[in-house]
SEVEX-680699 format. One record per residue (C-alpha): residue number from 1; residue in one letter; x, y, z. Coordinates in Angstrom, 1 decimal. Layout:
% residues N
R   nr  rest       u       v       w
R  NUM     A       X       Y       Z
...
//
This chain:
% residues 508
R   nr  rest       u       v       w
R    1     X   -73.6   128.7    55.2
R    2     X   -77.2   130.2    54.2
R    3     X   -76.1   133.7    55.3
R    4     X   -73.1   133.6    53.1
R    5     X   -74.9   132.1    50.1
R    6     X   -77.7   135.0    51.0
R    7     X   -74.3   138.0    51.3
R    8     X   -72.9   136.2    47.9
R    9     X   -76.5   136.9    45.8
R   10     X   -76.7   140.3    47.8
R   11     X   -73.2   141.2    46.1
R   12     X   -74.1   140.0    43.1
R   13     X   -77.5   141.9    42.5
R   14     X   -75.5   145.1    43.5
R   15     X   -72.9   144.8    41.8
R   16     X   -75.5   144.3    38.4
R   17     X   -78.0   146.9    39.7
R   18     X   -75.2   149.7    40.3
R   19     X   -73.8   148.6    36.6
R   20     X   -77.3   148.5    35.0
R   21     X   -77.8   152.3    36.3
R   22     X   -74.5   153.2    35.2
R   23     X   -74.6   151.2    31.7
R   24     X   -78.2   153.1    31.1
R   25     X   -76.6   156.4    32.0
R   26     X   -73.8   155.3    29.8
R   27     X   -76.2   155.0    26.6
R   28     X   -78.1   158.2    27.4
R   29     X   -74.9   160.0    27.9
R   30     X   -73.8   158.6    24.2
R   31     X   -77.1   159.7    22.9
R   32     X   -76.7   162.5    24.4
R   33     X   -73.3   163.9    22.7
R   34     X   -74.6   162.4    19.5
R   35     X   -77.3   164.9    19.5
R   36     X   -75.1   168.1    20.4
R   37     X   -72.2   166.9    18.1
R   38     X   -72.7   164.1    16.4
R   39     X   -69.9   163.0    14.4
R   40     X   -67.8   165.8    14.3
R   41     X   -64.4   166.2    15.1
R   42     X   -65.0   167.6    18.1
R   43     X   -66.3   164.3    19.6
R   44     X   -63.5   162.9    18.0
R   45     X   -60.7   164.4    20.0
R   46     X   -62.6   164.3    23.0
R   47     X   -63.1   160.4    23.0
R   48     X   -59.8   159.3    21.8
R   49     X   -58.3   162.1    24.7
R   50     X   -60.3   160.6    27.4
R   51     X   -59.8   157.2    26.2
R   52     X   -55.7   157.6    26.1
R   53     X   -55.9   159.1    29.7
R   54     X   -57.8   156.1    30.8
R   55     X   -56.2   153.4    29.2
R   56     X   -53.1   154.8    30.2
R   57     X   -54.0   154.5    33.8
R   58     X   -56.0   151.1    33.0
R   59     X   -52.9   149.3    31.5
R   60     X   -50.4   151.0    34.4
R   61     X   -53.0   150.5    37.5
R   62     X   -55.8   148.2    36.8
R   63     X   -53.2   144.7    37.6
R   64     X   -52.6   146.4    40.9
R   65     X   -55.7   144.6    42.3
R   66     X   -54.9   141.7    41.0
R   67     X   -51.4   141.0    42.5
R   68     X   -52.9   143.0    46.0
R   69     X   -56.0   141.3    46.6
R   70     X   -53.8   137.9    47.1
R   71     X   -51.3   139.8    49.0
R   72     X   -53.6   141.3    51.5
R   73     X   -55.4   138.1    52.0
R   74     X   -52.7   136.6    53.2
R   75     X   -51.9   139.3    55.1
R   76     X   -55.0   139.7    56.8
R   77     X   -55.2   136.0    57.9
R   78     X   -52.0   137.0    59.7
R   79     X   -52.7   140.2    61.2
R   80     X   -55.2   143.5    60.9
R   81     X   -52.1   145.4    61.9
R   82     X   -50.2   143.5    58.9
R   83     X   -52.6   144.2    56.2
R   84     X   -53.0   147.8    56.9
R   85     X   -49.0   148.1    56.4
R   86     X   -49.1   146.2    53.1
R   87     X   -52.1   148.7    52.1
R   88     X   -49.9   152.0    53.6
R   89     X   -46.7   150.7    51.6
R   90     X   -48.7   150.3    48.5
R   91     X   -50.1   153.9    48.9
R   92     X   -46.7   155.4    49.2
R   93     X   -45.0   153.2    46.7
R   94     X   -47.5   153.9    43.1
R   95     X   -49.1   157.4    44.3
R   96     X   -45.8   159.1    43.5
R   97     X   -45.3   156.8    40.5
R   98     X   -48.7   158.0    38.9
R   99     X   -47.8   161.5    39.7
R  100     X   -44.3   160.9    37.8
R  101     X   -46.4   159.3    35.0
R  102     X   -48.8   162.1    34.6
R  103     X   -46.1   164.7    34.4
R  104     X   -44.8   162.5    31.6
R  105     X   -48.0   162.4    29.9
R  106     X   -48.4   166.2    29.8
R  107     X   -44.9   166.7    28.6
R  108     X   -45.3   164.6    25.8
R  109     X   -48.6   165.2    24.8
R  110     X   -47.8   166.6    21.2
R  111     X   -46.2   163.4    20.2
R  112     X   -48.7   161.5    21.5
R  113     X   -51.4   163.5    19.7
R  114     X   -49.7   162.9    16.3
R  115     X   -49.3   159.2    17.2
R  116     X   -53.1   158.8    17.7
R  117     X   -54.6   160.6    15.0
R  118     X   -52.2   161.0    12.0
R  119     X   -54.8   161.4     9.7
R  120     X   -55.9   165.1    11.3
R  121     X   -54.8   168.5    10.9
R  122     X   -52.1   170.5    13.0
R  123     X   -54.9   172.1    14.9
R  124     X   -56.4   169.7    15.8
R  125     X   -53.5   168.1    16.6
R  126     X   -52.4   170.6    19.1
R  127     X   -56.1   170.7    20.4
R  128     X   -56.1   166.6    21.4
R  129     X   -52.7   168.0    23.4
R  130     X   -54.4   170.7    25.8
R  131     X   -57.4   168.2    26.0
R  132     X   -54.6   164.9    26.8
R  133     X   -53.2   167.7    29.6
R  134     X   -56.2   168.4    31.3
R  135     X   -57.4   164.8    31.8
R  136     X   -54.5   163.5    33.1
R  137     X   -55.0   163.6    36.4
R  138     X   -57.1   160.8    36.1
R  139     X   -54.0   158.7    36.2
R  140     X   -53.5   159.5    39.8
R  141     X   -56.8   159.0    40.7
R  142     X   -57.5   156.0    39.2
R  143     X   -54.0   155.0    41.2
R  144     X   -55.6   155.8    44.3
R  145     X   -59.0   154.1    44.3
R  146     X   -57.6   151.2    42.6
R  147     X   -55.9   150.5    45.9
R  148     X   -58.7   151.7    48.2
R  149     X   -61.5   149.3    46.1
R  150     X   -59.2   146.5    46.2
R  151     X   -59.5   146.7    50.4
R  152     X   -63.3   147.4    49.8
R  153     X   -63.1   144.1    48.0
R  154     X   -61.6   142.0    50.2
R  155     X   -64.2   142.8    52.3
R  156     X   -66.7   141.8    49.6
R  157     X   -68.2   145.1    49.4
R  158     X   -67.9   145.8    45.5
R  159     X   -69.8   148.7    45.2
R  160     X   -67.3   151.5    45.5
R  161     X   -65.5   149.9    42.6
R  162     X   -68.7   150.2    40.6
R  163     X   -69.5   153.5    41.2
R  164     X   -67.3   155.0    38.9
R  165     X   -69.4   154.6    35.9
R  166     X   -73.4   156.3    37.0
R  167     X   -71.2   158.8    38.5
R  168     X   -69.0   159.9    35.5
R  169     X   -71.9   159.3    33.1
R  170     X   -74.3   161.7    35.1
R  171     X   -72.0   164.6    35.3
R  172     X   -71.0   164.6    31.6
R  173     X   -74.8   164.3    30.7
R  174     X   -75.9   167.5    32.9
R  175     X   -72.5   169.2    31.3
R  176     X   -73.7   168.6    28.0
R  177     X   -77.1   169.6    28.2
R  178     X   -76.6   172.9    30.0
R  179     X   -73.1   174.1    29.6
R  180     X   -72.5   172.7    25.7
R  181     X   -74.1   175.6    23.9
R  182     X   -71.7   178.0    26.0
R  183     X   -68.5   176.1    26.5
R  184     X   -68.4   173.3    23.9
R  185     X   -66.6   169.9    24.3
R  186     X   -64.4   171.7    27.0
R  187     X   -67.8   171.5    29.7
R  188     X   -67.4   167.4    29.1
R  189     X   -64.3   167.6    29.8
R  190     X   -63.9   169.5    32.9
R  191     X   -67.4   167.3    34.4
R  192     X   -64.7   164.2    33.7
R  193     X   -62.5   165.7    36.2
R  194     X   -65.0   166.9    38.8
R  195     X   -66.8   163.3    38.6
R  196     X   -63.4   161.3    39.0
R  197     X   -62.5   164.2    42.4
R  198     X   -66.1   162.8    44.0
R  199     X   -65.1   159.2    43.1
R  200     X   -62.2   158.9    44.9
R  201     X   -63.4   161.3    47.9
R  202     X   -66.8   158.5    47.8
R  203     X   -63.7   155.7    47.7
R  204     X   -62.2   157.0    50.8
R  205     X   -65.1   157.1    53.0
R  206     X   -65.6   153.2    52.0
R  207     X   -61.9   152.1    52.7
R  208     X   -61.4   154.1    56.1
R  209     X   -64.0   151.2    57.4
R  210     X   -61.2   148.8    56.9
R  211     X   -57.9   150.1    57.2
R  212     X   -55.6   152.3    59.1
R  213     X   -53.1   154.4    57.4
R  214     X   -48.8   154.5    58.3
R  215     X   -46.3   156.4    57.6
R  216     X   -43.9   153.7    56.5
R  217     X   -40.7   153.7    53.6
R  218     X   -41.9   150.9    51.7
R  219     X   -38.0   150.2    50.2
R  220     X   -37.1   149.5    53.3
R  221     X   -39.2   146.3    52.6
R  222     X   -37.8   143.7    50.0
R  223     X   -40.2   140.8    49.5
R  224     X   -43.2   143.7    49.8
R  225     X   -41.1   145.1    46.7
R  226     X   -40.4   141.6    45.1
R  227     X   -44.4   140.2    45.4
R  228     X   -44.7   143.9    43.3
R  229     X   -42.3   141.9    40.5
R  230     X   -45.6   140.3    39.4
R  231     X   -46.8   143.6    38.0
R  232     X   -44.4   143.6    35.2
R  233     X   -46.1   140.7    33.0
R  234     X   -49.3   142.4    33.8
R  235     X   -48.1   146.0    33.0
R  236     X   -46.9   144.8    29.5
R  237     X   -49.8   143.2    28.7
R  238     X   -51.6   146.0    29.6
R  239     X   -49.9   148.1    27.5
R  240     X   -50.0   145.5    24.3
R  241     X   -54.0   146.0    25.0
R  242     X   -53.0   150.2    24.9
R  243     X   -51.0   149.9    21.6
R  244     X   -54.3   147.6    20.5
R  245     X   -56.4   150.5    21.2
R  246     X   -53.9   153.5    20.0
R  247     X   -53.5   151.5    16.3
R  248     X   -57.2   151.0    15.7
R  249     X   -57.6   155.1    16.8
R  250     X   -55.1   155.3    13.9
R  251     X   -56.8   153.5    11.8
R  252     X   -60.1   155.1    12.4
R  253     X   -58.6   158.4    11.5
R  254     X   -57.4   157.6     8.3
R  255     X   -60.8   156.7     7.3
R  256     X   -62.2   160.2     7.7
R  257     X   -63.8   162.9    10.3
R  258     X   -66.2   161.1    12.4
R  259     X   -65.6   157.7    12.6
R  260     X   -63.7   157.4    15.6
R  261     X   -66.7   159.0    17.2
R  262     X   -68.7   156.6    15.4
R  263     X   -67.3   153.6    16.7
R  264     X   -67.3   155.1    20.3
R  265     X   -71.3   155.2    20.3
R  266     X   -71.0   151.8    18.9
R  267     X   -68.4   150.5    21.3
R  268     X   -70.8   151.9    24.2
R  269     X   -73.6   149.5    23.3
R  270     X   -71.1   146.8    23.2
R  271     X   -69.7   147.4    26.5
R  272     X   -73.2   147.5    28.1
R  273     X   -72.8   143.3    27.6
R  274     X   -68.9   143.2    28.3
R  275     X   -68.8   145.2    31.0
R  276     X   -72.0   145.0    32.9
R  277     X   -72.2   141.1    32.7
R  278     X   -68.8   139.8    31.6
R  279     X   -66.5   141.6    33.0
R  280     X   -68.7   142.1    36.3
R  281     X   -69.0   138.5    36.5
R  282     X   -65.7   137.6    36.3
R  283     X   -64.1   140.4    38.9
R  284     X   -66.6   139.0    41.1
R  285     X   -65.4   135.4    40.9
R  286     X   -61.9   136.4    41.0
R  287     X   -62.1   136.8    44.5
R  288     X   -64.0   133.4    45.2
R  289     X   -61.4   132.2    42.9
R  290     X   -58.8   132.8    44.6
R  291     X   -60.2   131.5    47.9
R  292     X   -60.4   127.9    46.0
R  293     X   -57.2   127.9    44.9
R  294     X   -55.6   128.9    48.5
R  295     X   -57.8   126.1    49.7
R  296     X   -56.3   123.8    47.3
R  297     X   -60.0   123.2    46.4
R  298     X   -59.3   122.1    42.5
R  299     X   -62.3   119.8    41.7
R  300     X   -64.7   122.6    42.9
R  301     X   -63.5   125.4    40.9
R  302     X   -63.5   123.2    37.9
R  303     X   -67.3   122.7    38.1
R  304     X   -67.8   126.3    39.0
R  305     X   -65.7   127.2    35.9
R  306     X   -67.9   124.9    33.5
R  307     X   -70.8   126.2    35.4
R  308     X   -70.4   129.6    34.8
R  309     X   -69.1   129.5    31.2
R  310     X   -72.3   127.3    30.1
R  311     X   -75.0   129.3    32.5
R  312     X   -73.2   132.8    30.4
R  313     X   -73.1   131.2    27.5
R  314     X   -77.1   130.6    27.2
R  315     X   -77.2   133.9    28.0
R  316     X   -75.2   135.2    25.9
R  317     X   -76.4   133.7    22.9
R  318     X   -79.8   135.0    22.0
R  319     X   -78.0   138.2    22.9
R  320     X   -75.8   137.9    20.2
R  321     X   -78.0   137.0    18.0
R  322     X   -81.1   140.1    18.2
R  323     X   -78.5   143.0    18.1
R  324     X   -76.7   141.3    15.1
R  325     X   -80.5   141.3    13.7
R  326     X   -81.2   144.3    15.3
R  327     X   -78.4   146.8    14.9
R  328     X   -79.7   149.3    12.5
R  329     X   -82.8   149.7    14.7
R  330     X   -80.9   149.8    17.2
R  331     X   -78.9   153.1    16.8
R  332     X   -81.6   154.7    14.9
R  333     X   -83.7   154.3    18.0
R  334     X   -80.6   155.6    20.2
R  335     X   -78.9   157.9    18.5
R  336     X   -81.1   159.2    15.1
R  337     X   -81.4   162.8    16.9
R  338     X   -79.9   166.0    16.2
R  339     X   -77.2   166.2    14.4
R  340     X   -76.8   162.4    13.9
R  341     X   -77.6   161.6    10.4
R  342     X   -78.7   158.5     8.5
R  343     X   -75.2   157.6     7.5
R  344     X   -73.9   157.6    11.2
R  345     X   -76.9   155.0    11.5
R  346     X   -75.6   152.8     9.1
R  347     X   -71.9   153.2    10.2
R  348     X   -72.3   152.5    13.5
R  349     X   -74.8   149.7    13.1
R  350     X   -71.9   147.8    11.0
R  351     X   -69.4   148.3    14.1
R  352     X   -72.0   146.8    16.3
R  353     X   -72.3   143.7    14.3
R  354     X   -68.6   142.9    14.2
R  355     X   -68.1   143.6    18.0
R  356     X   -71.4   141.5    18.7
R  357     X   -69.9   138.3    17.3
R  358     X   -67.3   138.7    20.2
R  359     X   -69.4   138.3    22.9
R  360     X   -69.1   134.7    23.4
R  361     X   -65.3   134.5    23.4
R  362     X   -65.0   137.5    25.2
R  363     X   -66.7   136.1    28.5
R  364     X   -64.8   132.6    28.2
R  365     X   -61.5   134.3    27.6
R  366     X   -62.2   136.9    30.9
R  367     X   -63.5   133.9    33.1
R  368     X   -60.6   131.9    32.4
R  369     X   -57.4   134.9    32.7
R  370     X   -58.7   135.4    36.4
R  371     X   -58.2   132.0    36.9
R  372     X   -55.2   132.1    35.6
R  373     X   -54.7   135.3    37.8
R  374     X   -56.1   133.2    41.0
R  375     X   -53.0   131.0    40.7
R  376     X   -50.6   134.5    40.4
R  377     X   -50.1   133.3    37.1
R  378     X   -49.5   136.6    35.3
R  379     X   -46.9   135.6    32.4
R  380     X   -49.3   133.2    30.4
R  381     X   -52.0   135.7    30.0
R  382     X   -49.2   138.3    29.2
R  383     X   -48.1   136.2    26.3
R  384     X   -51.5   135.0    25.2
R  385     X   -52.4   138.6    25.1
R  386     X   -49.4   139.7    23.0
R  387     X   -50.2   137.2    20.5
R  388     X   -54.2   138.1    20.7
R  389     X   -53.2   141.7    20.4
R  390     X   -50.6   141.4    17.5
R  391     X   -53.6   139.7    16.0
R  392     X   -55.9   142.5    16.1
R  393     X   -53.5   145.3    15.4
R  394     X   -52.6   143.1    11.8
R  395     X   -56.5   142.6    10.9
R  396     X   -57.8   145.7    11.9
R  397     X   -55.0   147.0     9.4
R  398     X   -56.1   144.5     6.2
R  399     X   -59.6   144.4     7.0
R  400     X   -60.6   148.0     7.3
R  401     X   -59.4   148.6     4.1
R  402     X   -61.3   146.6     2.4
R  403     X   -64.7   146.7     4.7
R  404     X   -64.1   150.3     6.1
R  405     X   -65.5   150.6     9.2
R  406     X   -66.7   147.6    10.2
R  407     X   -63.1   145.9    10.1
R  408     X   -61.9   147.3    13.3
R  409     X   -64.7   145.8    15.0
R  410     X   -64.7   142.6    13.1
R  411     X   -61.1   142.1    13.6
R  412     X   -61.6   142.5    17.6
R  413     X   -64.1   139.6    17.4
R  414     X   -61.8   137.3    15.6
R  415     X   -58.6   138.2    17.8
R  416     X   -61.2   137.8    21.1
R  417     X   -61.9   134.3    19.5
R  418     X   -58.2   133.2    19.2
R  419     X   -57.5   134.9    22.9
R  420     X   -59.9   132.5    24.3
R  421     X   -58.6   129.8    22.5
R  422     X   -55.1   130.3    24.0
R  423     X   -56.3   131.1    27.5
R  424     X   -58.2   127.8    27.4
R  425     X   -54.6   125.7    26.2
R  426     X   -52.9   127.9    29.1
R  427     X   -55.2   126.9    32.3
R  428     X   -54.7   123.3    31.5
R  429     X   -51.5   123.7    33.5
R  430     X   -53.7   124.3    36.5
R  431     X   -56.9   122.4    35.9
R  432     X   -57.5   119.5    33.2
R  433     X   -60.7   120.0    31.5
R  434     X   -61.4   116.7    29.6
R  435     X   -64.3   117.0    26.8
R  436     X   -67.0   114.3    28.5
R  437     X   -69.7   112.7    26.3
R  438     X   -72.3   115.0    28.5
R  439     X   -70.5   118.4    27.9
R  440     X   -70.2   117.3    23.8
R  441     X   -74.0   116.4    24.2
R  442     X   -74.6   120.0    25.3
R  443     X   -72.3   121.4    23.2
R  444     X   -74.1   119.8    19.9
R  445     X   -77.5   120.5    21.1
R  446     X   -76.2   124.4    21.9
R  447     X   -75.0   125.0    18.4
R  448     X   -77.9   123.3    16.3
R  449     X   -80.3   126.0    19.0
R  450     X   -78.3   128.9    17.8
R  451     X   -78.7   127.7    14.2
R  452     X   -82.6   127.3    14.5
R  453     X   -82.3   130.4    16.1
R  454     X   -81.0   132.5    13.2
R  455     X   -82.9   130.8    10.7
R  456     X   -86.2   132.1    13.0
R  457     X   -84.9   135.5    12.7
R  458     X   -84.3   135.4     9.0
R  459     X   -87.9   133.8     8.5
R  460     X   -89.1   137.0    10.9
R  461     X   -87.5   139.6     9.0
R  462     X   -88.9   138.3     5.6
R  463     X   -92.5   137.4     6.7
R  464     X   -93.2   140.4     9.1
R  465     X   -93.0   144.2     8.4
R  466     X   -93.8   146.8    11.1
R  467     X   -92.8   150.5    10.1
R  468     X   -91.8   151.8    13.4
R  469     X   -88.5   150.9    14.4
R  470     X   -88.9   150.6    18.3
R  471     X   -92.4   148.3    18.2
R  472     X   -90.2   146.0    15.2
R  473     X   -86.9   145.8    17.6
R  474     X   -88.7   144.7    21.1
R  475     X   -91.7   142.4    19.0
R  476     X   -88.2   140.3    16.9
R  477     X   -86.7   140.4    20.6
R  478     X   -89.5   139.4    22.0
R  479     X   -90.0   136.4    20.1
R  480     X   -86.8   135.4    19.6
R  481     X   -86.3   134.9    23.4
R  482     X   -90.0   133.0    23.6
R  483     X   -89.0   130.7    20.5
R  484     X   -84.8   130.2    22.1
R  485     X   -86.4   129.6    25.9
R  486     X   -89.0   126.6    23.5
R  487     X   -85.8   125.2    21.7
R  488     X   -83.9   125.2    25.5
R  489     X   -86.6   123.4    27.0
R  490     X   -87.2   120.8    23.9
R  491     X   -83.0   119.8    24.3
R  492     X   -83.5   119.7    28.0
R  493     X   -80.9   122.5    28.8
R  494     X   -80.3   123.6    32.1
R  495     X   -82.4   127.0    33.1
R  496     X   -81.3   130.4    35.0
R  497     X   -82.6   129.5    38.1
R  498     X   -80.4   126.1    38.0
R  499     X   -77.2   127.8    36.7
R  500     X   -77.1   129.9    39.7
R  501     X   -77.4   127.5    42.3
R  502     X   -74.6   125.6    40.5
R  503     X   -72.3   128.5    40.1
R  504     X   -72.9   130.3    43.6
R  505     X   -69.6   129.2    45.3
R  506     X   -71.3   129.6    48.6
R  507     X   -74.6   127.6    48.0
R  508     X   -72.9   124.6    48.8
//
């Protein structure tokens, strides 16, 4: 029981240290383009082609996981020989699908282009189409390795599925900074391709441990093709979230050159908190998850589920809280180079705020769709996230034109809120979570710290001036963590060291 407790933390410390690297990589590669381009439209067209490709290829392949990794499970528990047919079948039934898809992309990559950014020119138009057409065979390799990581998973080796990042991050960086002055935004785009071709070749050597491959007409099976029908709630929602992402392109557009660039540097910061610990977390305790729920194991999960949601959320808070404070140094630390100009500082600073006030609901509403997922419950998230997304899409609409900028982000944060909200009504079906006179305790004494919190921050910022950004932004850090660990350990709130023994699904 030790060992697997000790493999659990192993997993864990990879899986954070591989995303740290690529998260850090991810920022200097940000910084990076800001300095050779800036806001131009330029960057423009390349982020909102890459991120059409990939979202694409997210909202079509990203669900295969989570209807195989319960399929293979079961699988596996009756047969190695079993398994590697369901993983063979699964190969031969989406590869040809994403190549369809791709094809599709490419030949309707001019009315794409005038869907996501209305507000350009005709030439620029027709350049986002060539740049949509070269990226698209990311669809097919994000096909692939979504299948081979899912095996690599079972088998609770997570890191090829976290390579991804530090690898496409690195190659982009060494193609801006020596092939940019000759080749422009085309070198970024063609290091995109070569990174994704060393992903999946990095992918294969991992999954080759664990499975063999046949040669096997997977029509020929039925209930393979019928445990597939799950896919279709998830693919929907998936492509809600696309349509999400698509409108607020849209909208971005219409407010001028440069700002969809300017809320992909800010979106990058954000992600370094929803990716590298929310979303890590959760894909992670998916899997354990799912071995509750086949266990029948419903009292556990439930205090693993509180666990994890409180032990995140006092992590998450004085997070929140110093890059809300914070922002404008921030980016001007980051990104005030080159031809990044004091404008784009205060631009992106704004979207920062409004996706910062997200991160709360953001990790309860991802924690508690995989345990939705654990019970192959695909339709309720589908339907929460129509109704989150719908949401969004309206806000970001009303919002932005009276805010600007700082409306798209803003309205994320709210919908993220209600999603959360939903989620929570939806996995009552499964587990009953009852509001105890300890959990309101903690919940009181939680929001009057965040409260004292804030008002220490906006004493700070009045009493003490320091002109140089970087020595003001890690001396407010600093002692905003030293005055929120005081306020924990005067309410008597549980510490790291005690939410990760509680939370560890193996520990006990």
């Amino acid at each position: 029981m030790k060992n697997k407790s000790q493999n659990f933390v192993k997993s864990v410390s990879i899986v954070m240290i591989i995303s740290l690297i690529g998260k850090i990589l991810g920022l200097i590669k940000q910084v990076v383009i800001a300095s050779f381009f800036g806001t131009s439209e330029n960057t423009d067209l390349f982020f909102v082609s890459y991120s059409f490709v990939y979202g694409i290829a997210i909202a079509l392949f990203s669900a295969l996981s989570i209807v195989l990794l319960p399929m293979y499970s079961r699988e596996r528990n009756i047969g190695v020989k079993e398994a590697n047919l369901l993983f063979s079948k699964t190969l031969l039934l989406f590869v040809p699908i994403s190549f369809i898809i791709m094809i599709i992309i490419q030949f309707f990559s001019p009315m794409f282009s005038n869907i996501l950014i209305p507000g350009y020119s005709l030439s620029l138009k027709k350049t986002l189409s060539k740049f949509i057409c070269y990226l698209s065979p990311v669809i097919i390799i994000y096909c692939v390795t979504s299948i081979f990581n899912t095996i690599s998973d079972y088998n609770k080796n997570f890191l090829p599925g976290k390579i991804l990042t530090p690898l496409f991050n690195f190659f982009v960086i060494i193609a801006t900074v020596f092939l940019a002055n000759y080749y422009g935004i085309k070198a970024i785009i063609f290091s995109v391709l070569i990174s994704y071709s060393l992903y999946i070749i990095i992918s294969f050597i991992y999954v080759k441990k664990y499975t063999k491959f046949y040669i096997i007409n997977p029509f020929n099976d039925r209930t393979f093709l019928r445990n597939f029908l799950q896919l279709f709630p998830l693919l929907l929602g998936n492509a809600i979230m696309e349509i999400n992402t698509i409108v607020d392109r849209a909208v971005a557009s219409n407010l001028g050159i440069g700002i969809i660039s300017t809320v992909t540097y800010a979106a990058s910061i954000n992600e370094i908190i929803t990716t590298m610990i929310i979303s890590n977390f959760s894909s992670i305790f998916y899997t354990y998850f799912t071995g509750l729920v086949i266990k029948d194991q419903k009292n556990q999960l439930k205090k693993y589920i509180i666990n994890i949601i409180k032990g995140l959320l006092l992590f998450l808070v004085p997070v929140t809280i110093i890059i809300c404070f914070n922002s404008q140094n921030i980016v001007d630390i980051l990104y005030n180079h080159g031809n990044f100009n004091n404008n784009d500082v205060i631009n992106t600073s704004l979207v920062i705020i409004g996706y910062s006030l997200g991160f709360i609901p953001t990790m309860i509403s991802n924690i508690l769709i995989k345990v939705h997922y654990a019970y192959g419950d695909t339709k309720r998230p589908m339907f929460n996230g129509i109704i989150t997304v719908s949401i969004n899409i309206l806000l970001s609409i009303i919002i932005s034109k009276t805010y600007g900028i700082i409306g798209i982000s803003l309205s994320t944060s709210i919908a993220t809120t209600v999603s959360a909200l939903l989620c929570y009504i939806s996995v009552k079906k499964y587990i009953k979570f009852h509001l105890s006179k300890e959990n309101f305790i903690t919940f009181i004494k939680i929001i009057t710290i965040i409260i004292l919190t804030i008002l220490n921050c906006i004493l700070f910022k009045k009493l003490i001036y320091i002109n140089n950004n970087f020595f003001y932004l890690i001396i407010l850090s600093l002692e905003t963590i030293l005055f929120y660990i005081f306020l924990l350990k005067i309410f008597k709130l549980q510490n790291l060291k005690t939410f990760i023994k509680n939370f560890n699904p193996k520990s006990k």
